[in-house]
N, C-alpha and C positions, 0 to 999 in steps of 0.2 A: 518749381512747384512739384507737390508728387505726386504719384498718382494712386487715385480711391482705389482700393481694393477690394478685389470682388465680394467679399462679404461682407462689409460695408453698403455694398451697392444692397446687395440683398436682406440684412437686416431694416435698412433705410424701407426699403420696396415693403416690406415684409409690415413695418411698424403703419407704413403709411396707410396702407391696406387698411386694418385692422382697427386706428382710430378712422377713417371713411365709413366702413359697415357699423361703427357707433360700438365695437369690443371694445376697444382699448381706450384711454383719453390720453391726452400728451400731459397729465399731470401724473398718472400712474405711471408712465413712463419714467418719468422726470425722480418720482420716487425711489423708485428700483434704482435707479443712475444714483442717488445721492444713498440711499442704502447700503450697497459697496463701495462707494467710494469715500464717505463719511463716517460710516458706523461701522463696517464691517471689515474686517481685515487683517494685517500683520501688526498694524498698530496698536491694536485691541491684544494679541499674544502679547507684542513686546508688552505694553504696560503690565500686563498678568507677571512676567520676569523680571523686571524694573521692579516691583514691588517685593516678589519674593528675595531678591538682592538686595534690600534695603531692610525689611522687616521680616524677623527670625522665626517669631509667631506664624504669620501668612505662610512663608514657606512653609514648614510644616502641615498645616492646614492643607496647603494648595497638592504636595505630594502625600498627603489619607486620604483626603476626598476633592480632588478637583472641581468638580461639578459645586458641591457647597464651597469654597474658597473662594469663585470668582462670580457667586451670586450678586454679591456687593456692587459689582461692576453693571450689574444690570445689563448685560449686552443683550444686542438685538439679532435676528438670526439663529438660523438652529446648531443642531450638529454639536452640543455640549453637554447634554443630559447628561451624561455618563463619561466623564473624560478623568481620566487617569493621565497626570504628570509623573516623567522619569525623569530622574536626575543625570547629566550629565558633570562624573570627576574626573579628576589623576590618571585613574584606573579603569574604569568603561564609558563606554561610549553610547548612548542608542541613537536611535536611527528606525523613522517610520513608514511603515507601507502598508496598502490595503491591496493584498496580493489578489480579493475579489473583482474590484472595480475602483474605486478609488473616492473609501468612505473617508472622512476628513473635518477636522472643526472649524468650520466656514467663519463661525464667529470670533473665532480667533485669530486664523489666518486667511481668511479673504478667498476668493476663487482659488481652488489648485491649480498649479503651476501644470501644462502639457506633459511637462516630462513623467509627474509624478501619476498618470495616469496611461503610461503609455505602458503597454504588456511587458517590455523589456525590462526596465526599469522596477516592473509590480513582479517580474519573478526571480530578475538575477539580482534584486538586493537582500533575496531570502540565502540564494545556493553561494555567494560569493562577494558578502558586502563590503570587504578590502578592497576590490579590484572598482566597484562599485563607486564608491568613498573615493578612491583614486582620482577617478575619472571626472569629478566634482572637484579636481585639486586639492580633498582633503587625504592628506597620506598620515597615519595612526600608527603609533610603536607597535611592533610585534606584542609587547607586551600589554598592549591595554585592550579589553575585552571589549568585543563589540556584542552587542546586543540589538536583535534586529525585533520592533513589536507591530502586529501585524492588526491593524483597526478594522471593523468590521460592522455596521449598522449597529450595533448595539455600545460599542468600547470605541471612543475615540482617544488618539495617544498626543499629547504634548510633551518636546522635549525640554527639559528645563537646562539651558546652555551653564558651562560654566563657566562664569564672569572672571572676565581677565585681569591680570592684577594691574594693569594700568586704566581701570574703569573703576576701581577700590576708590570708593568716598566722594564720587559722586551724587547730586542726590538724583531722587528716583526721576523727574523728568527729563534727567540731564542723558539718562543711562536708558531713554528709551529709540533714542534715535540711533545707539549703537548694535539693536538687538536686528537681527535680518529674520524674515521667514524663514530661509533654508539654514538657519541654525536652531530653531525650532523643532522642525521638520528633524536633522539629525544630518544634512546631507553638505554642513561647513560650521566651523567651530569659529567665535570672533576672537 
């Protein structure tokens, strides 16, 4: 058996508190838990990419104005008002950070991952994103441009991956279980 870990122990303590003193109920709880885990997430990205892979129209739409593209989708959760899709080709590469703190399209992709929050990561993917990329096991030809775009309370970035050609003519909910967050994100290529 394993063993709870301490912040568990204390989220636990923390929740129990708070529906006691009559703040919280175990259904708003229960909400938030199925919010992220159902509606919110890399799911919601991938289908936004799934889609743009399959219809030529969307694409487009989705890299002029991201925020209108994936109204359709009606997702839940913020952090999209203003999102700007880059394409990932041949020849460049992007690759996202929020060198302030770690602004991010939640509704897209679900909680941020630690790393992408953590200071090291938020300033050496600006001064050195080869080495960066590396370390992520993705290693990029000298010749293909990276391009590093930096999100900020107002501009969230989504990366639009480039579909593999062994993913060509699938259809789109076949092509949504091959899409990861950190290829999204800019920080592995599928």
């Amino acid at each position: 058996m394993s063993e709870v870990k301490p912040q568990a122990l204390r989220a636990e303590a923390l929740e129990a508190i708070l529906i006691e003193k009559g703040l919280l109920t175990p259904d708003a709880v229960d909400g938030v838990i199925a919010q992220f885990n159902e509606r919110v997430g890399p799911m919601n990205g991938a289908r936004v990419v799934a889609r743009a892979w399959t219809d030529p129209a969307f694409k487009q739409q989705l890299l002029s104005n991201g925020s209108v593209a994936i109204e359709e989708f009606d997702f839940s959760g913020g952090e999209v008002d203003k999102l700007v899709v880059v394409e990932n080709t041949a020849n460049v590469h992007n690759v996202v950070v929020c060198t302030l703190c770690s602004c991010y399209p939640w509704a897209l992709l679900g909680l941020p991952p630690a790393w992408y929050k953590d200071p090291a990561y938020r300033s050496r993917i600006v001064r050195e994103p080869r080495k960066v990329l590396s370390e992520f096991g993705l290693n990029l030809p000298d010749e293909t441009d990276v391009q590093v775009w930096d999100s900020s309370a107002e501009i969230r970035y989504l990366v639009l991956p480039q579909q593999p050609a062994n993913l060509a003519g699938l259809a789109e909910d076949d092509l949504v279980e091959h899409i990861t967050r950190d290829s999204m994100i800019g920080v592995a290529r599928l």
